[in-house]
C-alpha positions as CSV (number, residue, x, y, z in Angstrom):
1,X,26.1,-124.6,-216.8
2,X,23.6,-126.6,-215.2
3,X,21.4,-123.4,-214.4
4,X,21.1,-122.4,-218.2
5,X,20.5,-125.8,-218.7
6,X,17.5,-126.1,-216.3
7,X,16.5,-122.4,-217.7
8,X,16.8,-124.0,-221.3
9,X,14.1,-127.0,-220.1
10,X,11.8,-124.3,-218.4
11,X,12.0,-122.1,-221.5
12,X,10.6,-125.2,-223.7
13,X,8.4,-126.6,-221.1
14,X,6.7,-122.8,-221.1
15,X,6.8,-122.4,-224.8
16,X,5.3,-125.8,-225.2
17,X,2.6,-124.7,-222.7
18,X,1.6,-122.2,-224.5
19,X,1.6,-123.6,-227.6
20,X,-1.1,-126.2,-226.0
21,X,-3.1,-123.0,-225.3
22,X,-3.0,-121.5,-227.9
23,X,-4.0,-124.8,-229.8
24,X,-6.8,-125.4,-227.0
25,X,-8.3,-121.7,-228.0
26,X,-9.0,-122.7,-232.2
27,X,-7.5,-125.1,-233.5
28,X,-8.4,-124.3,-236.9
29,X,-7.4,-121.3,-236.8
30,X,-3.9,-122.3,-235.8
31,X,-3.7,-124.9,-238.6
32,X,-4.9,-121.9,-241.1
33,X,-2.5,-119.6,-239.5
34,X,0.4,-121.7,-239.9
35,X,-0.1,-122.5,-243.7
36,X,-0.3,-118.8,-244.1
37,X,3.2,-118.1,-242.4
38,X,4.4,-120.5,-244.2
39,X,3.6,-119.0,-247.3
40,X,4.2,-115.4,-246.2
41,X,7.7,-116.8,-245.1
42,X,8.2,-118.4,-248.8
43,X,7.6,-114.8,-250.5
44,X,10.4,-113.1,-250.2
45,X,12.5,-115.5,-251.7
46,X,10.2,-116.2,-254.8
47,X,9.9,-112.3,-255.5
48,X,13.6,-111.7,-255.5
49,X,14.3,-115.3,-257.8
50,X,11.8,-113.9,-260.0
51,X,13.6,-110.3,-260.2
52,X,16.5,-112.2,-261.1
53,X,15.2,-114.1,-264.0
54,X,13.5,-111.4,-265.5
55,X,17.2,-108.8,-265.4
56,X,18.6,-112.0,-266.6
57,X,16.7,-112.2,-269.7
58,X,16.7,-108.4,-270.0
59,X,20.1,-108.8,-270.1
60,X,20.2,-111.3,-272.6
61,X,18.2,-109.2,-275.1
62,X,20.5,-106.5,-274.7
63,X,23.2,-108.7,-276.0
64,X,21.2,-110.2,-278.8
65,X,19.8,-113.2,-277.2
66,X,16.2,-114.0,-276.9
67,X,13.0,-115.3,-274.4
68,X,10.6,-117.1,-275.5
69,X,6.5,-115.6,-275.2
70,X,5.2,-118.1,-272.9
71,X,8.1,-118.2,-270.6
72,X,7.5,-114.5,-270.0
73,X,3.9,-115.4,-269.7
74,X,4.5,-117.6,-267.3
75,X,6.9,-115.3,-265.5
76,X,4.2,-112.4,-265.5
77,X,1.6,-115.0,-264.0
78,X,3.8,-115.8,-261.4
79,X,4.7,-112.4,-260.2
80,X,0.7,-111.7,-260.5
81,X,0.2,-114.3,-258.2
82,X,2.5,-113.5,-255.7
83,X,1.5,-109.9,-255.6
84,X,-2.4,-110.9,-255.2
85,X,-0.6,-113.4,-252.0
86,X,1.2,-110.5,-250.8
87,X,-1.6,-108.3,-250.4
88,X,-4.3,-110.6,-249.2
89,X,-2.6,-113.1,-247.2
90,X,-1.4,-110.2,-244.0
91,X,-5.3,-109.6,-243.9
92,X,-6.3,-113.2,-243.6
93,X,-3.1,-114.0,-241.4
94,X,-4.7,-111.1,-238.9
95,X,-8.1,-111.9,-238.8
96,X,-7.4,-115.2,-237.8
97,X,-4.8,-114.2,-235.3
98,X,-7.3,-111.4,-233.5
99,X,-9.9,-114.4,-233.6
100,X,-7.6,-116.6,-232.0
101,X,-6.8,-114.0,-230.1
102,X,-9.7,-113.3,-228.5
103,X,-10.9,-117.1,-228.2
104,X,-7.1,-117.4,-226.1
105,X,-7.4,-114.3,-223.8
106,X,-11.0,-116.1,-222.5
107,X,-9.6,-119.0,-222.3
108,X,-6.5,-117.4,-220.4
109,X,-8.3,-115.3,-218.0
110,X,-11.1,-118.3,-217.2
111,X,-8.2,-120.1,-216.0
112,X,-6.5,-117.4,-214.1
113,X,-9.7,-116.6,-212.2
114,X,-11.0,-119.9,-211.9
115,X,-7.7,-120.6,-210.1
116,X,-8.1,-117.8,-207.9
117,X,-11.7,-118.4,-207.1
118,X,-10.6,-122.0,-206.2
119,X,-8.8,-120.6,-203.0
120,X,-11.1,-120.6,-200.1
121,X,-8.8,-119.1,-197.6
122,X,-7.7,-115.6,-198.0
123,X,-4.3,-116.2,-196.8
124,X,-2.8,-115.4,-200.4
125,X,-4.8,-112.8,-200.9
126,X,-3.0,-110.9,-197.9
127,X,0.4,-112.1,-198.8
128,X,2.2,-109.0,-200.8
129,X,4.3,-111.9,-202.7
130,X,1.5,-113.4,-203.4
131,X,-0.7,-111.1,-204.3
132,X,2.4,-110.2,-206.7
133,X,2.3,-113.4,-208.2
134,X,-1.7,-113.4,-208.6
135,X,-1.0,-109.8,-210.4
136,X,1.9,-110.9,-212.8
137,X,0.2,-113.8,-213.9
138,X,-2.9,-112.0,-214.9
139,X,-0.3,-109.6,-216.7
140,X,1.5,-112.3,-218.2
141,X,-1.5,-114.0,-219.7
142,X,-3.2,-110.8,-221.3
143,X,0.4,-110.1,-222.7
144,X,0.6,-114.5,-223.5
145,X,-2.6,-114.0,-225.1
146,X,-1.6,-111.2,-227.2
147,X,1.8,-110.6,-227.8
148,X,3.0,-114.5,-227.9
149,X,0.8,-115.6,-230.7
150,X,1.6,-112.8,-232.6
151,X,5.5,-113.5,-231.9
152,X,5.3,-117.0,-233.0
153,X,3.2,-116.6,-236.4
154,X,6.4,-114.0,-237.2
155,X,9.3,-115.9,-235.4
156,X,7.7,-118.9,-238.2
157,X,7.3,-116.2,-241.0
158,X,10.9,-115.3,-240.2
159,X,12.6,-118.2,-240.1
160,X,10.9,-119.6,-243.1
161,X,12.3,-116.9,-244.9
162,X,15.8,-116.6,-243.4
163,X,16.3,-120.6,-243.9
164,X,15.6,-120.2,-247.7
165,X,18.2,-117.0,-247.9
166,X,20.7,-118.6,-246.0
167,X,20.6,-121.5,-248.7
168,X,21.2,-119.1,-251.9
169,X,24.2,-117.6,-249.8
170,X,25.8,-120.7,-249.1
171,X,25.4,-121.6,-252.7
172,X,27.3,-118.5,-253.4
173,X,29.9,-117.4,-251.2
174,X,30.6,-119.3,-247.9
175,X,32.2,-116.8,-246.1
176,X,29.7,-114.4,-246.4
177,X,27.0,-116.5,-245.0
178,X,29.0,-117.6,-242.2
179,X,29.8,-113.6,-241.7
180,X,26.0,-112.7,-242.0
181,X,25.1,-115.6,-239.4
182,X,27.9,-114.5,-237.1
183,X,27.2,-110.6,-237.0
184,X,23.6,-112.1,-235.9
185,X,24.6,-113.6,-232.2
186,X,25.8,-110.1,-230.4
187,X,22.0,-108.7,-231.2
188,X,20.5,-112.5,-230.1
189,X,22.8,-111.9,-226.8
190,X,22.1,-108.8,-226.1
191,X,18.0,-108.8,-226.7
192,X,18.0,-111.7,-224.0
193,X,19.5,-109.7,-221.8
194,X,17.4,-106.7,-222.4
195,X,14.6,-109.0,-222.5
196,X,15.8,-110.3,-218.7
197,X,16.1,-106.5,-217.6
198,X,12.7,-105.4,-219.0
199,X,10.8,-108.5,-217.1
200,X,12.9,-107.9,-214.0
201,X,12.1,-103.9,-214.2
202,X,8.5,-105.0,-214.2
203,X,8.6,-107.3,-211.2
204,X,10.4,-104.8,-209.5
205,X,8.0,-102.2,-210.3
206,X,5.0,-104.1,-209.2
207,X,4.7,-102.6,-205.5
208,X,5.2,-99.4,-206.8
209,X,2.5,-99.8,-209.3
210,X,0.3,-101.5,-206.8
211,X,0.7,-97.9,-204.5
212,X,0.2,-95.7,-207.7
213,X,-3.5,-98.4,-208.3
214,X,-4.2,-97.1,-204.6
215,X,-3.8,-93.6,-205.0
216,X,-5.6,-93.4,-208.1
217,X,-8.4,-95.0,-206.3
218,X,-8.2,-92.3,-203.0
219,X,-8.3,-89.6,-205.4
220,X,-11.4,-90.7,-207.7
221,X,-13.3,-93.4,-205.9
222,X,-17.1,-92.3,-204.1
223,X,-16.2,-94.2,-200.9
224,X,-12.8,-91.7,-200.1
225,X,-14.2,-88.4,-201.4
226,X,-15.7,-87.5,-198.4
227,X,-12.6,-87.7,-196.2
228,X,-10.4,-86.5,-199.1
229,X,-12.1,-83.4,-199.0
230,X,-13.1,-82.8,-195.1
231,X,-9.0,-83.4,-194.4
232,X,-7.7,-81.6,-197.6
233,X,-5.7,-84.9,-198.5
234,X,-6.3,-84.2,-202.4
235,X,-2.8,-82.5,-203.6
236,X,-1.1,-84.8,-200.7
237,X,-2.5,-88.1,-202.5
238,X,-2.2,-86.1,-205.8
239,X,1.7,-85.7,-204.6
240,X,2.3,-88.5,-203.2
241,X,1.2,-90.4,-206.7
242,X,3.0,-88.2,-208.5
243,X,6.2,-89.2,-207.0
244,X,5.3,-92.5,-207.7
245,X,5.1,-91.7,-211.9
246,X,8.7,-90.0,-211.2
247,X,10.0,-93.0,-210.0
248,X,8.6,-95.6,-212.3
249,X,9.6,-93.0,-215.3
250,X,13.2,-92.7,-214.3
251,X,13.3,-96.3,-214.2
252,X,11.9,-96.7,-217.5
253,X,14.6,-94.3,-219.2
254,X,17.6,-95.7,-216.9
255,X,16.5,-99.1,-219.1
256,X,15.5,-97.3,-222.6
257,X,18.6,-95.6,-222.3
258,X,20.7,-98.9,-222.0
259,X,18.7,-100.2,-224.8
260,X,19.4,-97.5,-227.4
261,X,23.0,-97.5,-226.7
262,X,22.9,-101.2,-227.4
263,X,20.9,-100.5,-230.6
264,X,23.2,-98.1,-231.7
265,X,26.4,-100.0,-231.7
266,X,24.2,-103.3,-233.1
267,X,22.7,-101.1,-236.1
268,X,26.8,-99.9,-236.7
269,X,27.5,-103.6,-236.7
270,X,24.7,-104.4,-239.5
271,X,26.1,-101.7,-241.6
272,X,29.6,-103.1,-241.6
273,X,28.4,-106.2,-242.3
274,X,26.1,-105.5,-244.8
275,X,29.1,-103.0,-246.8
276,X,31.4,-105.8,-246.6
277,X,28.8,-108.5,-248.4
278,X,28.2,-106.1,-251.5
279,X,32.3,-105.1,-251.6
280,X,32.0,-109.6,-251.9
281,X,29.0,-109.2,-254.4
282,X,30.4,-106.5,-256.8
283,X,34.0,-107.8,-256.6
284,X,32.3,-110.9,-258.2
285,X,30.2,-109.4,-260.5
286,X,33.4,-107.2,-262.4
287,X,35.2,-110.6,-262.1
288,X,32.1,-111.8,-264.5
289,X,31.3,-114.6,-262.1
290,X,27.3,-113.0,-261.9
291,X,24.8,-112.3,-264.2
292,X,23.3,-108.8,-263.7
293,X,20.3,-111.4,-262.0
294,X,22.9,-113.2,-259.5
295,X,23.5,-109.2,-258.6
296,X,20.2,-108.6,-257.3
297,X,19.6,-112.2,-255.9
298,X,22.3,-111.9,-254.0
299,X,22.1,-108.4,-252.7
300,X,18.3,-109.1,-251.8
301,X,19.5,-112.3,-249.9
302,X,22.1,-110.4,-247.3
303,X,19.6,-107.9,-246.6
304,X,16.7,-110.4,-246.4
305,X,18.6,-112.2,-244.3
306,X,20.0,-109.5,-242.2
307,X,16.0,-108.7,-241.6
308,X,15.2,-112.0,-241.4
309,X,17.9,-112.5,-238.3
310,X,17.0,-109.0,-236.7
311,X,13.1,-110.0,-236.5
312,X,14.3,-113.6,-235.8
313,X,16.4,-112.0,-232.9
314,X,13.6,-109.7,-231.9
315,X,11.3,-112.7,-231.8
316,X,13.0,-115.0,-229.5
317,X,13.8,-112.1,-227.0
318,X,10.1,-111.8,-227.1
319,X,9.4,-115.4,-226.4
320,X,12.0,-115.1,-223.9
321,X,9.9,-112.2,-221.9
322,X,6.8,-113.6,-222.7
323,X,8.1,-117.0,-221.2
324,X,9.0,-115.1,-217.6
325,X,5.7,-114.1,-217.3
326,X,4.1,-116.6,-218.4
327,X,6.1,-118.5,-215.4
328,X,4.0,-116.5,-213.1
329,X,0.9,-117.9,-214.7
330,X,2.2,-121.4,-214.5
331,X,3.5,-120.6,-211.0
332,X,0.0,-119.3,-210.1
333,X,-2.0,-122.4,-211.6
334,X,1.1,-124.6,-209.5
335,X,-0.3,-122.3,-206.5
336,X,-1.5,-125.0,-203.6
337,X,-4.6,-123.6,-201.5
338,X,-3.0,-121.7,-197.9
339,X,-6.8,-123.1,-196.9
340,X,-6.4,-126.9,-197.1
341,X,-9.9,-129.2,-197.8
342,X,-10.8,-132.7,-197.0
343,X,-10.9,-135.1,-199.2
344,X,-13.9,-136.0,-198.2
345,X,-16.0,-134.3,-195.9
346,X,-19.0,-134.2,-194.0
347,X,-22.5,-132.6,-194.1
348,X,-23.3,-129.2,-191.8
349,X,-25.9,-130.2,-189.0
350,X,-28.5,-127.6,-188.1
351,X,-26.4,-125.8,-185.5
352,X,-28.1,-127.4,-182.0
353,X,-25.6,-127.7,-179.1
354,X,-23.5,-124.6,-180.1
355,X,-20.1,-123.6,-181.2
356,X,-16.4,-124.0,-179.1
357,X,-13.0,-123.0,-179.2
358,X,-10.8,-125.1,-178.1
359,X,-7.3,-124.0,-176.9
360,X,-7.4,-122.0,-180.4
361,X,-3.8,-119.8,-181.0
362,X,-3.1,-117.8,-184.3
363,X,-0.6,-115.9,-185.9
364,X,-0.5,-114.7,-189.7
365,X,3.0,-116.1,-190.4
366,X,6.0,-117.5,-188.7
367,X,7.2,-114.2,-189.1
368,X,4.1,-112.2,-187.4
369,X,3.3,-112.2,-183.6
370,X,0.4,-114.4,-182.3
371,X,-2.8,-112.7,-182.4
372,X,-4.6,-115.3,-180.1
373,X,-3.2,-117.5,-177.9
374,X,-4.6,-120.3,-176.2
375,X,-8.1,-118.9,-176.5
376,X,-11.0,-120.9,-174.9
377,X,-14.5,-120.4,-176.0
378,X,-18.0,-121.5,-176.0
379,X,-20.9,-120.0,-177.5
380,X,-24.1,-121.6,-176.6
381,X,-26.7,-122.2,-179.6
382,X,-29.3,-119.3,-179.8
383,X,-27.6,-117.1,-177.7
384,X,-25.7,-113.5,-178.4
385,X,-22.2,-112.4,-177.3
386,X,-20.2,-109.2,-177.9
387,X,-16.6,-108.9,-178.3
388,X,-15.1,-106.3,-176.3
389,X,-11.4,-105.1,-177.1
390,X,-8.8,-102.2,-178.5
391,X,-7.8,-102.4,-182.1
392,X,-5.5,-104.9,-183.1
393,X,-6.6,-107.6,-180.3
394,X,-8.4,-110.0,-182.0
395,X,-11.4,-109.7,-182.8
396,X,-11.7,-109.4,-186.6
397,X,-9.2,-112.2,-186.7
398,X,-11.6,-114.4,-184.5
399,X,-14.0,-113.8,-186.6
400,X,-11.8,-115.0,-190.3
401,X,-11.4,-118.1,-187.6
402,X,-14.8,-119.0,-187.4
403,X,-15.9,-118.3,-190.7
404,X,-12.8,-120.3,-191.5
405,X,-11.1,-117.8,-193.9
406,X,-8.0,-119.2,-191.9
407,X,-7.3,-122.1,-189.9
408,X,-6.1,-121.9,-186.2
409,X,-2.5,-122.2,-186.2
410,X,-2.9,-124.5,-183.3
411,X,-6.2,-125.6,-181.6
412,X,-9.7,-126.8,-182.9
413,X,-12.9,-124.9,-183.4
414,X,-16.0,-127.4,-182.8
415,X,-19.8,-127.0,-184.1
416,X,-21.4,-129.3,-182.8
417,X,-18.2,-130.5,-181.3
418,X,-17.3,-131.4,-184.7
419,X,-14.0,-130.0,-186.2
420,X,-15.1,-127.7,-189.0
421,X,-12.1,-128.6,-191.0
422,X,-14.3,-131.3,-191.3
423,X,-16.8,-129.6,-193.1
424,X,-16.8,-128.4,-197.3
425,X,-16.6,-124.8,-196.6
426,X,-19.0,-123.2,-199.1
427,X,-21.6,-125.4,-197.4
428,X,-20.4,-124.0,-193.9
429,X,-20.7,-120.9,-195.2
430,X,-24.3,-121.2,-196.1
431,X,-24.8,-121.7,-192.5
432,X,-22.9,-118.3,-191.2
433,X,-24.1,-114.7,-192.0
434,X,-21.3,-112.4,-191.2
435,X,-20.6,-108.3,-191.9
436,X,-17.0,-107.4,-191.7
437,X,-16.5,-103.4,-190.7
438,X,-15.0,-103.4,-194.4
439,X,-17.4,-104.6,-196.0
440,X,-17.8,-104.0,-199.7
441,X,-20.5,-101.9,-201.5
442,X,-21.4,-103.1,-205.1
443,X,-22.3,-101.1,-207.8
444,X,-25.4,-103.3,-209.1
445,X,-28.7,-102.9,-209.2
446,X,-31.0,-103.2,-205.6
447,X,-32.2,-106.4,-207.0
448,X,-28.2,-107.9,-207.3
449,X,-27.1,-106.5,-204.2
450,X,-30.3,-108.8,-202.3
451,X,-29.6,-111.5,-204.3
452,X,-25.8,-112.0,-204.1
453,X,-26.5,-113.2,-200.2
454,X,-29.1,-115.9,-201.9
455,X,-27.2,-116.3,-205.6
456,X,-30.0,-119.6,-206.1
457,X,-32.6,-116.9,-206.1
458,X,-30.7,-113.9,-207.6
459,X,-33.1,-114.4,-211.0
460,X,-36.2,-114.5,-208.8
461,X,-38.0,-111.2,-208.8
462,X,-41.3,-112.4,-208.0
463,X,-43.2,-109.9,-205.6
């Protein structure tokens, strides 16, 4: 109990998160978009009460009674007006939605990769759970930006509408709206859970996707084509990712399989229900307690509000998986640096005396062996060393160490014989040139592939 309870507070705290986003993005637009779904919500209702005035007169005429001109009038105008509504409030209510839209997915993804440029270190960067989380969250907001905007204007729309049905059902028949409401929490229960299984098939898909992302690249990318080729490794990647589609595909129709058989029985469900609430309707109507009017009203309100309750339901399973991943976005932004920085800090020197490590031992993780161990270093000022060792002894890691990409797990490493923990370290970094043996080729120009090493000259292209 106290689990869903805590769920409960997450799944408001996320939906109220978003909701500050999405207000952050244009507010104007959310203002005009909510006076629209209001509207749009109101509709339905007004149509079908104007549907049953008009049978009810026509029914009166029949039986010699009368209308007078300008109520018909006045009825025609009505029904204009809500038909001109109908047609060009959907258009206005998705304009402003894809403008929002876009104005929220900027917003979204400067926030997800300003968050991610704010780590130094690039600790989480080789962490698979990390890197994970980095993933999902970028998923979960292009899907936040999207999807959950376009959920809440319709889980508004929706309930607007199904509050003003439930109302004229309850004024008719109390049983019947209390049977229409009921039938309604199996498909609520049940699109949770799907809801759950979808986001949890997605999370624990990610690796695989992550391996079919790498493959794609070994088959297409310049810097691979070479070897792909002088080995023959084309139909073994080309295999190998294959497999991959197999797998995520079968796990895809395990789950759409359980969703249709879920579907199946709900829809026989909403058939019942809806055979047993005009059995109610036309019993009344031959017991003369309904106008031909009442007929339609009523009719039009079970299955308005069956609607209503299905794309209600459909809409808060939707929040539901749009709130899970949007907890990897929060859980990203909640993300502390692996690298941590001082405070305050102090100002590089001009490198004069030289660097030292100082009893300097590292290892990747508790988990992970030590790659260094009580290593003991200087390197004079002005002077050139070489590193000499097999693979996997240290010496790329030595070098993370010193352009502090890590920390030493234990131990100090001194310029100057000062700490360089002690230093802010982008300004450190202006002080270090380093190329790794996986370094990265950019496709830019000449003159952005100079300048990225010098980015307060990159405009200068003087000479």
């Amino acid at each position: 109990m106290l689990k869903k309870f805590k769920y409960g507070q997450q799944f408001l705290q996320s939906i109220s998160h978003m909701l500050k986003l999405v207000w952050q993005a244009y507010p104007a637009a959310c203002i005009g978009t909510f006076i629209i779904t209001i509207f749009q919500g109101l509709i339905p209702l007004a149509n079908a009460w104007i549907t049953k005035v008009l049978l009810d007169w026509l029914a009166q005429l029949l039986i010699g009674g009368r209308a007078t001109k300008e109520q018909l009038i006045w009825l025609l105008v009505a029904q204009a007006v809500l038909m001109v509504a109908t047609a060009m409030l959907p258009h206005l209510g998705r304009y402003l939605n894809a403008e929002l839209g876009r104005r929220l997915t900027v917003l979204i993804q400067s926030t997800v990769y300003q968050k991610i440029n704010y780590f130094e270190g690039i600790a989480h960067f080789e962490n698979p759970k990390v890197y994970d989380t980095i993933r999902l969250a970028q998923q979960g907001a292009e899907q936040s930006s999207s999807q959950t905007l376009e959920i809440l204007t319709e889980f508004i729309q929706n309930l607007v509408t199904l509050l003003s049905f439930v109302g004229v059902l309850f004024s008719f028949n109390l049983f019947l709206a209390n049977l229409v409401l009921l039938a309604a929490l199996p498909q609520l229960y049940v699109q949770l859970k799907l809801g759950q299984q979808r986001f949890g098939l997605a999370f624990e898909l990610s690796p695989v996707e992550r391996r079919k992302f790498y493959y794609s690249f070994l088959l297409t990318s310049v810097q691979a084509a070479k070897e792909v080729r002088l080995f023959g490794l084309g139909q073994y990647f080309l295999h190998k990712l294959l497999d991959l589609y197999k797998r995520v595909h079968r796990a895809e129709r395990k789950q759409q399989q359980r969703e249709l058989r879920w579907e199946l029985g709900l829809s026989i469900l909403s058939s019942v229900v809806a055979s047993v609430a005009f059995i109610i309707v036309v019993l009344a109507a031959f017991g003369k307690k309904l106008t031909l009017g009442d007929i339609t009203l009523y009719v039009s309100a079970v299955s308005s509000v069956q609607d209503a309750l299905s794309r209600f339901i459909f809409a808060i399973a939707g929040l539901n998986e749009s709130v899970l991943f949007h907890s990897y976005f929060r859980k990203l932004l909640a993300l502390r640096p692996a690298l941590p920085i001082q405070t305050v800090t102090q100002s590089v020197p001009k490198l004069s005396s030289g660097l030292e490590l100082r009893h300097v031992s590292f290892r990747y993780s508790k988990q992970h062996p030590w790659i260094l161990r009580d290593v003991n270093l200087k390197i004079p000022a002005g002077s050139c060393l070489a590193l000499v060792g097999l693979n996997g002894a240290g010496k790329t890691t030595l070098v993370k160490l010193l352009t502090r990409l890590y920390d030493p797990s234990d131990g100090q490493i001194l310029w100057d014989g000062i700490d360089i923990r002690e230093f802010d370290p982008a300004e450190f970094r202006q002080r270090i040139g380093t190329i790794f043996q996986d370094f990265m080729r950019y496709d830019l120009t000449v003159c952005e592939n100079i300048g990225l090493g010098n980015l307060a000259k990159i405009d200068d292209n003087i000479g």
